[in-house]
C-alpha positions in Angstrom: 0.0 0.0 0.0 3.0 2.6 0.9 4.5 1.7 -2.8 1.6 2.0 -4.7 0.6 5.9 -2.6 4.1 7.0 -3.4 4.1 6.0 -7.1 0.8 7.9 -7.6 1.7 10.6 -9.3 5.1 9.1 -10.7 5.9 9.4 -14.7 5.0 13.2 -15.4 8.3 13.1 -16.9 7.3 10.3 -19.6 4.1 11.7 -19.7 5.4 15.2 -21.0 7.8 13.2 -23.6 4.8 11.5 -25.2 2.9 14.3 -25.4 6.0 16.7 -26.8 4.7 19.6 -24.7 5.0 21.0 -21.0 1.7 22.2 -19.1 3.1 25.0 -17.0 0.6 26.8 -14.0 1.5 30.4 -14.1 -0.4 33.2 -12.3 -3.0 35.6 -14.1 -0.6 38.3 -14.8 2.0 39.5 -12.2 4.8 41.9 -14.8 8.0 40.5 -14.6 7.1 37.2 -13.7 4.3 36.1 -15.7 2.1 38.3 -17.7 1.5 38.1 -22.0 2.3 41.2 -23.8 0.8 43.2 -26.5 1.8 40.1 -28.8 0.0 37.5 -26.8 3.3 36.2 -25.4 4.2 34.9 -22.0 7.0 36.2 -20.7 8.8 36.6 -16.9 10.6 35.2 -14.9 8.3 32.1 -14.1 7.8 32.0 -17.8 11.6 31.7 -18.5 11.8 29.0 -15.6 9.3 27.1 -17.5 10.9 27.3 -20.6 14.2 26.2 -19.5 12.4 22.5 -18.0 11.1 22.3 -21.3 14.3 22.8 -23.2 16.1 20.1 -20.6 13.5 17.8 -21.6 12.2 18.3 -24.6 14.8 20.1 -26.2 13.0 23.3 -27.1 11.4 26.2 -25.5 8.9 26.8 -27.4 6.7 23.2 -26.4 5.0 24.8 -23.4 1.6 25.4 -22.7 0.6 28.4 -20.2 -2.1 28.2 -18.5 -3.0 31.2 -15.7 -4.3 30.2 -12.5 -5.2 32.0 -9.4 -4.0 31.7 -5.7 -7.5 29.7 -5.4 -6.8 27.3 -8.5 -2.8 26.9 -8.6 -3.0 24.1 -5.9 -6.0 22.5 -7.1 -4.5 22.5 -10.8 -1.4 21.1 -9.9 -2.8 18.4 -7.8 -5.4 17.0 -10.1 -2.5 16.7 -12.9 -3.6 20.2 -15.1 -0.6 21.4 -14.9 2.7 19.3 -15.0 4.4 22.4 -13.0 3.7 25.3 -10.6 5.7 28.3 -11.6 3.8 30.7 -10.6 5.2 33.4 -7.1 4.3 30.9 -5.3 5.6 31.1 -1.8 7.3 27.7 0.3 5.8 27.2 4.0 5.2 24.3 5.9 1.5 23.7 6.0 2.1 23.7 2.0 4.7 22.0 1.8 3.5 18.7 4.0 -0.5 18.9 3.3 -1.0 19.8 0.1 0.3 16.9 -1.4 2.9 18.8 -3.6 7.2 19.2 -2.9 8.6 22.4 -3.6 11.8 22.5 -5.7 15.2 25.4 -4.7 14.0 29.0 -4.3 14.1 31.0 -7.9 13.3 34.4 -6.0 13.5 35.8 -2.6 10.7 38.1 -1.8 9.1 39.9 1.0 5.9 41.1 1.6 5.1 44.7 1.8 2.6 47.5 1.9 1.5 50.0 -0.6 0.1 53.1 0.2 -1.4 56.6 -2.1 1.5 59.5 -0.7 -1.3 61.6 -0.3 -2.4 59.7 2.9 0.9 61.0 4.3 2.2 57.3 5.6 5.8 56.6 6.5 5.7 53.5 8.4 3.0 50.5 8.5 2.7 51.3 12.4 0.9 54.1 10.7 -1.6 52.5 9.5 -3.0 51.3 12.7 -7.0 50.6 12.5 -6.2 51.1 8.7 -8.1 49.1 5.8 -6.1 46.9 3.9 -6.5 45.2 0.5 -5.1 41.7 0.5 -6.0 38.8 -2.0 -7.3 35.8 -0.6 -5.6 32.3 -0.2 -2.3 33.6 -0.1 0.1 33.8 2.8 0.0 37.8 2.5 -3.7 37.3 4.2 -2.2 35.5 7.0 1.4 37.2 7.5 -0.9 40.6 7.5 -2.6 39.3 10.4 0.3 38.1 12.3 2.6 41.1 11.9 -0.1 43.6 13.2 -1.2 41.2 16.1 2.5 40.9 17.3 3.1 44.5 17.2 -0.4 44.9 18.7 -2.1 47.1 15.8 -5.8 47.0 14.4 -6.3 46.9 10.9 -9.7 45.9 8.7 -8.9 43.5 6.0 -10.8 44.0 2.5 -10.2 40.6 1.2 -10.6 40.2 -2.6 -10.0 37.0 -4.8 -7.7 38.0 -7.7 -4.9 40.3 -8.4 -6.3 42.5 -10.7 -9.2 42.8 -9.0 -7.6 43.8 -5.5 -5.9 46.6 -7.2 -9.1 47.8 -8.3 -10.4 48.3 -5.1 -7.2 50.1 -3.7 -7.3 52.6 -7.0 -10.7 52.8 -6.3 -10.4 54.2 -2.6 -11.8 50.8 -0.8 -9.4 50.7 1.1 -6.3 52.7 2.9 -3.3 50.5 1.9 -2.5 47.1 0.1 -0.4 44.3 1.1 1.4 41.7 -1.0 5.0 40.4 -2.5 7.2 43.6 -2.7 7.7 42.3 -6.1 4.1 41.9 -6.9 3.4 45.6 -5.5 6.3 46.7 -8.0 4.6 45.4 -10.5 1.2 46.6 -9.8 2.0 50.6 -9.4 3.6 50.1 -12.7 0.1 49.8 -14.2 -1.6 52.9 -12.4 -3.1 55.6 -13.9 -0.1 57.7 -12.1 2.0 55.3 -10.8 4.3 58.2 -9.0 1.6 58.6 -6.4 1.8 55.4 -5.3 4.7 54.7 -2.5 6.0 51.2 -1.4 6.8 51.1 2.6 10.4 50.3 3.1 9.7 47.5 6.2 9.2 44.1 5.0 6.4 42.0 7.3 7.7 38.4 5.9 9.9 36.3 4.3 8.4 35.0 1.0 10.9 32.8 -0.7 9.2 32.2 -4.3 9.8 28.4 -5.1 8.7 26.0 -8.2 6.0 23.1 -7.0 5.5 19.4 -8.5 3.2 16.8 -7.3 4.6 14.6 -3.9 5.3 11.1 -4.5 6.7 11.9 -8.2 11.3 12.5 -6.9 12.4 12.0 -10.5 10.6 14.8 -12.0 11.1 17.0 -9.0 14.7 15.9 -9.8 14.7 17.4 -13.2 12.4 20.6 -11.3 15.2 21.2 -9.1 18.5 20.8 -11.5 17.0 23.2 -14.2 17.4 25.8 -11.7 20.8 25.0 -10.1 22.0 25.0 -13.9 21.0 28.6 -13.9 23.2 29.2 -10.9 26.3 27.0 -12.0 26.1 28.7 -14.8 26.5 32.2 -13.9 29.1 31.2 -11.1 31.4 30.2 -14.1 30.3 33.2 -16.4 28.8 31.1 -18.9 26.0 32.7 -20.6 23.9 32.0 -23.8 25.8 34.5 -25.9 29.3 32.6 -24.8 28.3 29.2 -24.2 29.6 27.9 -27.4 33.0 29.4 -26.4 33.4 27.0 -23.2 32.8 23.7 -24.7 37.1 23.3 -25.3 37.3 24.2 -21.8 39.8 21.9 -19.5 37.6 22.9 -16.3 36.2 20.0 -14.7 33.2 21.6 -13.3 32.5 23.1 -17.0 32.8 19.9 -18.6 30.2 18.4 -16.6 28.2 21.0 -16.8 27.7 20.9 -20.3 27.7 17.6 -21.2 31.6 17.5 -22.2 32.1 14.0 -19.8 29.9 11.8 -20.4 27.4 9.8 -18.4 25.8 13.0 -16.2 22.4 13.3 -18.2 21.4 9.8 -17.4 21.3 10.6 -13.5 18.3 12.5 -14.8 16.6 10.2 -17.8 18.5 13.0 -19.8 20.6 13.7 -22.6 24.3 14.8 -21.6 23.5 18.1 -23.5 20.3 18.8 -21.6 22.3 21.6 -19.7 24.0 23.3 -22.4 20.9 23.4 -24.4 19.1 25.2 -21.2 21.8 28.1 -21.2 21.9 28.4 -24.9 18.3 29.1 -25.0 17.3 30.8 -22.1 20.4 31.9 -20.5 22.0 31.7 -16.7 20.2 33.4 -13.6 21.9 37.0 -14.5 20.1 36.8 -17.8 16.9 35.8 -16.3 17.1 38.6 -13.7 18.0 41.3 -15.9 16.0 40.9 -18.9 12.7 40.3 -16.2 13.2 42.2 -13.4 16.5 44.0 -13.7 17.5 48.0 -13.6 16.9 48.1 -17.8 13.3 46.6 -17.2 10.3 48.7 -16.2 10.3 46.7 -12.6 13.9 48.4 -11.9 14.5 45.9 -9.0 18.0 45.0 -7.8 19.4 41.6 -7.3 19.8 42.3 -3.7 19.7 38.6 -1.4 19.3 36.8 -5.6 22.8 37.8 -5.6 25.1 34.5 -5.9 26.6 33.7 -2.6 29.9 34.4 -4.2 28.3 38.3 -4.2 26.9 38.1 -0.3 23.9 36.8 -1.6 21.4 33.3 -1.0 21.7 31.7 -4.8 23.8 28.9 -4.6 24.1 25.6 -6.7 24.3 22.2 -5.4 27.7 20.9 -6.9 27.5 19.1 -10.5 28.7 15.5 -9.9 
């Protein structure tokens, strides 16, 4: 009975081979991590995440299919076998992680939650905001860190709890409420499609820690494998300073760790069901972190964010690879 609950949800990795396309769960527009543009494109961070699986395993990035979901569906979605992947801000905790029947692969972006406020209201601070209405979307972990960060410091606040995204926005634009709470990220994103964004302010205090990981179904360790190793070949990468526009310049290297990296010694694609060129073919066509980063969220992007704690750990930062052997 263990064996055959553990092997429930085994073989998405066969299963997206015989169909020749990844399923990817994505949220319903967030800019900069997964929105479509004027060309009906998906594009983001989460998007580029997605793309690299499917290049790893199917050799190409274009074999994805998007499909948005909301805080409500993603789980849902990803447990009934909609979606092959969650890539979609999604942030790691425990009840999650243990009860929802899904694992969560390495974190691809460290987050916090924050509060947004109109500069007219004159706010500096969130102890400001005390007996303050705040937007917050519902079935995400802002709702509850909102709650526990103005009980411990012993404030009152009303929460005005709406369902989607765009939706909460609306009602913060609209005067519903005093202040809205979410990913700093997310917030980022969100002023940049105001009417006047520059009267919008982002509070500098961070209530939580919201580290923004990739989920698969539990019980399926080879495809959360695969999950996992996409992403710490975006880190390898850029700790050796191999890119997509140089990648093809590395392949005579004598480097060990390059070698194995992309596929040069043989044998380190089958630890995956993969081909030994499964790496190289992810940084050729989407690139290393520092590409991802800058292109999505970076100081040439509309976003403007800085890599802060995403630095490499090499830089003082938290993104570090688990060693290729």
């Amino acid at each position: 009975m263990v064996a055959q609950s553990f092997n429930l949800h085994a073989g998405t990795l066969e299963k997206v081979k015989k169909r020749g396309t990844l399923i990817c769960g994505v949220s319903t527009g967030i800019f900069g991590f997964s929105s479509v543009d004027s060309k009906g494109n998906w594009q983001g961070l989460d998007v580029d995440f997605c793309r690299a699986i499917s290049l790893a395993v199917l050799g190409s990035k274009e074999k994805v299919k998007f499909v948005s979901l909301s805080a409500q569906q993603r789980f849902t979605a990803l447990q009934s076998g909609e979606v092959d992947v969650l890539s979609r801000n999604t942030t790691r905790i425990l009840s999650r992680d243990t009860d929802l029947g899904i694992n969560f692969g390495p974190t691809i972006f460290y987050d916090g939650q924050s509060i947004m406020v109109k500069k007219k209201i004159k706010v500096s601070k969130v102890k400001d905001l005390n007996s303050a209405t705040i937007c917050v979307q519902t079935g995400t972990t802002s709702e509850l860190n909102l709650t526990d960060y103005f009980l411990e410091n012993k404030l009152k606040f009303r929460p005005l709890v709406v369902e989607n995204n765009e939706e909460v926005f609306k009602a913060f634009l609209a005067g519903r409420c005093d202040a809205i709470t979410s990913d700093s990220s997310q917030l980022a994103a969100m002023r940049l499609g105001a009417p006047k964004p520059e009267e919008l302010m982002i509070l500098e205090e961070r209530i939580s820690k919201e580290p923004l990981s990739p989920a698969v179904r539990h019980g399926d360790d080879a495809w959360l494998d695969i999950v996992s190793w996409v992403f710490y070949v975006l880190i390898e990468a850029e700790e050796l300073g191999i890119n997509s526009k140089n990648v093809d310049s590395f392949k005579t290297s004598a480097r060990p760790r390059v070698q194995r990296l992309l596929g040069i010694s043989k044998g380190h694609g089958s630890y995956l069901k993969l081909d030994d060129k499964w790496a190289y073919k992810v940084i050729k066509g989407v690139g290393n972190y520092q590409e991802f980063f800058d292109r999505n969220l970076g100081e040439k992007t509309k976003m403007k964010l800085e890599r802060g704690v995403n630095r490499l750990w090499t830089d003082g930062g938290l993104m570090y690879a688990m060693p290729f052997r």
